[in-house]
py3Dmol code that shows the C-alpha trace and the ligand (Angstrom):
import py3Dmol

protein = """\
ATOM      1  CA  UNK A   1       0.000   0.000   0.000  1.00  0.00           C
ATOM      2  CA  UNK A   2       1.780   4.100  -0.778  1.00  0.00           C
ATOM      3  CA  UNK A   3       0.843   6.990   0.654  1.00  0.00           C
ATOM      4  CA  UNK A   4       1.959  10.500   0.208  1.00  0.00           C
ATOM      5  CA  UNK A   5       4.894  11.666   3.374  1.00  0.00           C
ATOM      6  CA  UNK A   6       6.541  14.982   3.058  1.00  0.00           C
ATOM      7  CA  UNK A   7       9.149  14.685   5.627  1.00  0.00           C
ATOM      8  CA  UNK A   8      10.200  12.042   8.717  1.00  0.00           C
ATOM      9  CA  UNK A   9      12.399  13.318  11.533  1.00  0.00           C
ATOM     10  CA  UNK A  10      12.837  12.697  15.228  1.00  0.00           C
ATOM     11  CA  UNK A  11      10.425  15.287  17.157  1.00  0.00           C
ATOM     12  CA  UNK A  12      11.008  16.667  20.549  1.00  0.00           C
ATOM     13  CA  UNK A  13       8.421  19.545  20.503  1.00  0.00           C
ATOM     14  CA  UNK A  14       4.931  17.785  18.863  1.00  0.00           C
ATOM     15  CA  UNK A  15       3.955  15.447  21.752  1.00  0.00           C
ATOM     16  CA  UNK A  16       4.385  16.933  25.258  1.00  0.00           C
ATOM     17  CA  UNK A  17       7.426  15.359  26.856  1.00  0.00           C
ATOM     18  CA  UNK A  18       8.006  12.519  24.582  1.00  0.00           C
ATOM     19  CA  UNK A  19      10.149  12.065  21.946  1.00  0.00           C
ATOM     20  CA  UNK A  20       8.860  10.998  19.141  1.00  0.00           C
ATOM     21  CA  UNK A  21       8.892   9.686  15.204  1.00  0.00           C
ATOM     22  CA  UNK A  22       7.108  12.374  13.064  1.00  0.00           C
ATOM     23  CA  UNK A  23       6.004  11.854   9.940  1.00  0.00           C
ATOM     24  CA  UNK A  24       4.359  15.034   7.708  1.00  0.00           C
ATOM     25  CA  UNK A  25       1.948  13.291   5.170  1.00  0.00           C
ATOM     26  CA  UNK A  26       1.464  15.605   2.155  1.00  0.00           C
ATOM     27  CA  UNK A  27      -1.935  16.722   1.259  1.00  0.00           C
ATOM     28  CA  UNK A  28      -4.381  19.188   2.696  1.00  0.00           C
ATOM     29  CA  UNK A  29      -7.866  19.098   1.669  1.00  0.00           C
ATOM     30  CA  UNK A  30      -9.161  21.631   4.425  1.00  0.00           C
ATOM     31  CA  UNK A  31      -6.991  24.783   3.495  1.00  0.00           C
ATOM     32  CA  UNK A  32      -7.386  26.539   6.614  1.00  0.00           C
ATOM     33  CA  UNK A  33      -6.422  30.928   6.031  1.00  0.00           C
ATOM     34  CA  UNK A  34      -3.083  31.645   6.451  1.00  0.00           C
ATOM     35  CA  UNK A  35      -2.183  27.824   7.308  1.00  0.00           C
ATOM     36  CA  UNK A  36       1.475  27.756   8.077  1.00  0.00           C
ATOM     37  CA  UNK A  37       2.325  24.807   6.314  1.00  0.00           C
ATOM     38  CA  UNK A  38       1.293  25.684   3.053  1.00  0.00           C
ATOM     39  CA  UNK A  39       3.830  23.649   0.746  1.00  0.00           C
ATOM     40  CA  UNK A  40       2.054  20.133   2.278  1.00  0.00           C
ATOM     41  CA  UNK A  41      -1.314  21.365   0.621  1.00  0.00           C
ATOM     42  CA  UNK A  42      -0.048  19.314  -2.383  1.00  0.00           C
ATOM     43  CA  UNK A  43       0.006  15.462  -2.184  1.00  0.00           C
ATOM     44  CA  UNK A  44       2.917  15.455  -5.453  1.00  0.00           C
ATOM     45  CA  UNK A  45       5.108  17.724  -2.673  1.00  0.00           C
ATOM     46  CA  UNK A  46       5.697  14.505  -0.996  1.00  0.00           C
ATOM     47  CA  UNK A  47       6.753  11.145  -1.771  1.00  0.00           C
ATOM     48  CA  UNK A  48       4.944   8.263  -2.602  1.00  0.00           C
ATOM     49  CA  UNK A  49       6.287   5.344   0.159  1.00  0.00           C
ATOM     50  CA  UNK A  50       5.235   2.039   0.692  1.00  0.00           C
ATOM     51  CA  UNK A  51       4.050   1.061   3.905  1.00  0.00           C
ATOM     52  CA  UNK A  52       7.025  -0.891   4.520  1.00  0.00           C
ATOM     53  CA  UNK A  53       9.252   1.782   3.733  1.00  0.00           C
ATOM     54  CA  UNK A  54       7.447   4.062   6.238  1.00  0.00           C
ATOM     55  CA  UNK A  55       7.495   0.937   8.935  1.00  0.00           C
ATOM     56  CA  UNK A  56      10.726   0.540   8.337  1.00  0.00           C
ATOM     57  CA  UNK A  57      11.863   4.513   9.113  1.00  0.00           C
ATOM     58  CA  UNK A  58       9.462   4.305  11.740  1.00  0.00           C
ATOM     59  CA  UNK A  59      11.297   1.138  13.614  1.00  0.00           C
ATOM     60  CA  UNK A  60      14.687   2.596  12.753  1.00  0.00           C
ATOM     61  CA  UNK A  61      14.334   5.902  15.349  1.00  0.00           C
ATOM     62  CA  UNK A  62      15.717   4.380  17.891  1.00  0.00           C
ATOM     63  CA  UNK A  63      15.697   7.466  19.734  1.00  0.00           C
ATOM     64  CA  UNK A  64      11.606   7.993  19.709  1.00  0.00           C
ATOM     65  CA  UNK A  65       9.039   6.442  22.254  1.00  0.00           C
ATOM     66  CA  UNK A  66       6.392   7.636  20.194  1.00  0.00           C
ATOM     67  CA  UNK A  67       5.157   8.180  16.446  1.00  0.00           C
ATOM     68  CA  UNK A  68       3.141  11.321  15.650  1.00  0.00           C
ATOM     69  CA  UNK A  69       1.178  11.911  12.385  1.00  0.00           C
ATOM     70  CA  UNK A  70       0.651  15.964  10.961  1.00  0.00           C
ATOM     71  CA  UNK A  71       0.658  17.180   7.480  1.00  0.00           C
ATOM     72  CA  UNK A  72      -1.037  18.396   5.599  1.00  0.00           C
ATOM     73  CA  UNK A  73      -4.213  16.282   6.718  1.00  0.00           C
ATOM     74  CA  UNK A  74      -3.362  12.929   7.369  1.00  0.00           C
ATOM     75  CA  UNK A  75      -7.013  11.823   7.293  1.00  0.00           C
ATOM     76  CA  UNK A  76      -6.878  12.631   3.364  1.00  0.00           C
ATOM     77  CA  UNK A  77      -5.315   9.324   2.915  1.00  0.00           C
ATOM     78  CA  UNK A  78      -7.573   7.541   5.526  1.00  0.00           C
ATOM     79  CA  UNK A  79      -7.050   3.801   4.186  1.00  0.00           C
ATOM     80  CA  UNK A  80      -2.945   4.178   4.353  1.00  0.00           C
ATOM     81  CA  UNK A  81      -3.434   5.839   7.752  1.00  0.00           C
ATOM     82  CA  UNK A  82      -4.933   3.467   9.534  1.00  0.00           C
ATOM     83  CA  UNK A  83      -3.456   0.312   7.580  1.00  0.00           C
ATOM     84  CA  UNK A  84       0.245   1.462   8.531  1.00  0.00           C
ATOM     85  CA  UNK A  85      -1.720   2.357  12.325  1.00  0.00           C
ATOM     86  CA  UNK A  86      -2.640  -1.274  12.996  1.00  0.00           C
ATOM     87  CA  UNK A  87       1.275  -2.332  11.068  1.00  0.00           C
ATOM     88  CA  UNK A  88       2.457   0.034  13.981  1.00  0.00           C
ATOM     89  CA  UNK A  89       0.639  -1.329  17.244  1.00  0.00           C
ATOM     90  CA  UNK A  90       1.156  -4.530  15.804  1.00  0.00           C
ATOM     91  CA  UNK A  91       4.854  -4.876  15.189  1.00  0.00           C
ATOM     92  CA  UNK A  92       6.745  -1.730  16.938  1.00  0.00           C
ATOM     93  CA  UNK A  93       4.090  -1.318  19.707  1.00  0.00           C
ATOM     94  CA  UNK A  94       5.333   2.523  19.932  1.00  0.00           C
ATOM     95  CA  UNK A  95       2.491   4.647  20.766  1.00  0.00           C
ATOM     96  CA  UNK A  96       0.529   6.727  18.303  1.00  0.00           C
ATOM     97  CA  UNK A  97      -0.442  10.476  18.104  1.00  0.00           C
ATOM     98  CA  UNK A  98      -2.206  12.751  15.370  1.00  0.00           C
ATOM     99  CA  UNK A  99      -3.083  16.484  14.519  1.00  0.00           C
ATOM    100  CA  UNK A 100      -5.632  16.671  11.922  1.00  0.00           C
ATOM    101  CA  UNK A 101      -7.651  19.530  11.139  1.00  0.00           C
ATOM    102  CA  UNK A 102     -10.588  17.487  11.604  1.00  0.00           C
ATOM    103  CA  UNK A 103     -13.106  17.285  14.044  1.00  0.00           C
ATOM    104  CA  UNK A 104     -12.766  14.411  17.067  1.00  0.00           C
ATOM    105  CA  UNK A 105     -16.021  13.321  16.576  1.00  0.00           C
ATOM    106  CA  UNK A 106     -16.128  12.354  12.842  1.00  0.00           C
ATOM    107  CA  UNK A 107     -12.791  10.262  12.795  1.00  0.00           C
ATOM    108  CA  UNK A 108     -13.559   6.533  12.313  1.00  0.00           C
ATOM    109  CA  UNK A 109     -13.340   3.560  15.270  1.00  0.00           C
ATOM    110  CA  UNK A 110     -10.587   1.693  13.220  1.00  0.00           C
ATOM    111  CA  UNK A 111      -8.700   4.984  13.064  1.00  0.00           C
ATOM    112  CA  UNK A 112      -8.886   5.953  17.134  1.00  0.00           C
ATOM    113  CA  UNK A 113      -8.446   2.447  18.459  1.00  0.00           C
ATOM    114  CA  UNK A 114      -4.800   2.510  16.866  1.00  0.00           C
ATOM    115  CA  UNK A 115      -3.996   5.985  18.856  1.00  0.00           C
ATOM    116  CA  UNK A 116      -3.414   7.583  22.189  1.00  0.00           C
ATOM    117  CA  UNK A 117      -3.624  10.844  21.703  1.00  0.00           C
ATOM    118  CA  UNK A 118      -5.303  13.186  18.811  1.00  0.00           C
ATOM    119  CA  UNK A 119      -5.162  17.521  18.326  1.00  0.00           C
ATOM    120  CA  UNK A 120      -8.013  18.394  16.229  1.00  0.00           C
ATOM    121  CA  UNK A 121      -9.774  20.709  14.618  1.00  0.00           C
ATOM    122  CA  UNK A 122      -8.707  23.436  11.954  1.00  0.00           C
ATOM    123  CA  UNK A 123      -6.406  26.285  12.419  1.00  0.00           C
ATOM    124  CA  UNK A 124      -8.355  29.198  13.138  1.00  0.00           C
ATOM    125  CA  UNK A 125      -6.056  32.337  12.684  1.00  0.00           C
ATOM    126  CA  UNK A 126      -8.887  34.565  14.409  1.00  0.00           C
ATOM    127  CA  UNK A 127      -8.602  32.238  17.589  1.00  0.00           C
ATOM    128  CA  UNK A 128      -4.767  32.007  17.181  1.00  0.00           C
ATOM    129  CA  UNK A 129      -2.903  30.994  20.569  1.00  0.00           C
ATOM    130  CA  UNK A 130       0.586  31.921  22.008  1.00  0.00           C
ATOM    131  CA  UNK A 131       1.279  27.963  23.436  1.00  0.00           C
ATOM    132  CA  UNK A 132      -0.156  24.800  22.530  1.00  0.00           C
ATOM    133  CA  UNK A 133      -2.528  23.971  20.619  1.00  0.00           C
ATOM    134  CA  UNK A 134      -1.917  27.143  17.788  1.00  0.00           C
ATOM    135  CA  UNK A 135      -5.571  28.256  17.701  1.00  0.00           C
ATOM    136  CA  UNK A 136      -7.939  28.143  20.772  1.00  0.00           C
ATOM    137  CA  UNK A 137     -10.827  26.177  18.949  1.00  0.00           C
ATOM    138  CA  UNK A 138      -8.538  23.329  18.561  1.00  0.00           C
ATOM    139  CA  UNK A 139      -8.848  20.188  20.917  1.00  0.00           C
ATOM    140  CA  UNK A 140      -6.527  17.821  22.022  1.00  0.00           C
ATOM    141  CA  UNK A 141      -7.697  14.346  23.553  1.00  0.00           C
ATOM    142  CA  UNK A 142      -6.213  11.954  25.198  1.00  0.00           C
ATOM    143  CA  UNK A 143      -6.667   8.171  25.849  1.00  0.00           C
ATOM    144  CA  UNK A 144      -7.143   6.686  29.251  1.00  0.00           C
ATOM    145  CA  UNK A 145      -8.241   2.649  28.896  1.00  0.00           C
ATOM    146  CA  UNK A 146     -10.964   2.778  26.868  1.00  0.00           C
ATOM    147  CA  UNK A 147     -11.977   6.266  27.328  1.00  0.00           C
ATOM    148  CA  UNK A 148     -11.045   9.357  26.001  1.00  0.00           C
ATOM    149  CA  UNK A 149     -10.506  12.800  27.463  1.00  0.00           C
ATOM    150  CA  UNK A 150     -10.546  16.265  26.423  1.00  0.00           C
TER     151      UNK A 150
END
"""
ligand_1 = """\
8
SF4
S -5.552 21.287 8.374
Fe -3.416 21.793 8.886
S -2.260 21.604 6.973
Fe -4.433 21.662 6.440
S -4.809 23.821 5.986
Fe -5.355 23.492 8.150
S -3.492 24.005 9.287
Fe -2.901 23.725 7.136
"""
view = py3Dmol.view(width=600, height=400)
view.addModel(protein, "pdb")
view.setStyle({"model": 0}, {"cartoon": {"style": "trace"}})
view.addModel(ligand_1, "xyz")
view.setStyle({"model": 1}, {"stick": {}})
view.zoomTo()
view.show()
């Protein structure tokens, strides 16, 4: 299975406290104003990688506790996402984060059961934030058992 990935490096700043794997899928459908990361609207600014090229970069960080999924939207390319997801909890058992621009609520079970922790929602430059998350409409939840918290 491909998908489209703009960039893979080791991450100390997108998960609180962890260091982790984070890999910028190309490919924005949403196109919030004034969105900072502009040059991953594209999908052909990425790469096309096979899922076990990605699993492979993934399992080779030795440094990372984590893996953390941004773009561009990552739910754009929902049947890679969670495909290389279930590849992940199966075989590197590394925890998995996401920011997507989407809302909590409309993101599928097969997606969330693969992750711990998810920042939604779409950058709103009227509601921009100095901190975490960059816009004050944006949600992050977080995954304790079976329940999730916001
Ligand atoms: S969802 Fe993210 S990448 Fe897409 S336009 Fe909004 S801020 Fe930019």
């Amino acid at each position: 299975m491909n998908g489209w990935i703009a960039r893979i490096f080791t991450s100390f700043i997108d998960v609180p406290d962890k260091i982790a794997t984070a890999i910028y899928f190309s490919g924005c459908s949403i196109r919030c104003k004034n969105c900072h990361n502009k040059d991953l609207w594209e999908k052909e600014n990425g790469t096309l990688m096979t899922d076990d090229q990605l699993i492979e970069r993934i399992a080779g960080d030795k440094l990372s506790e984590m893996v953390v999924f941004l773009g561009g939207e990552p739910t754009d390319q929902i049947d890679f996402l969670v495909h290389v997801c279930k590849r992940l909890k199966n075989e590197t058992q590394k925890p998995i984060a996401m920011y997507t621009g989407r809302e909590f609520e409309i993101l599928p079970d097969e997606l969330l059961e693969n992750l711990v922790m998810v920042v939604c929602g779409p950058y709103r430059e009227d509601l921009r934030q100095e901190g975490w998350p960059a816009s004050s409409n944006q949600r992050v939840f977080k995954r304790k058992g079976d329940t999730w918290k916001c």
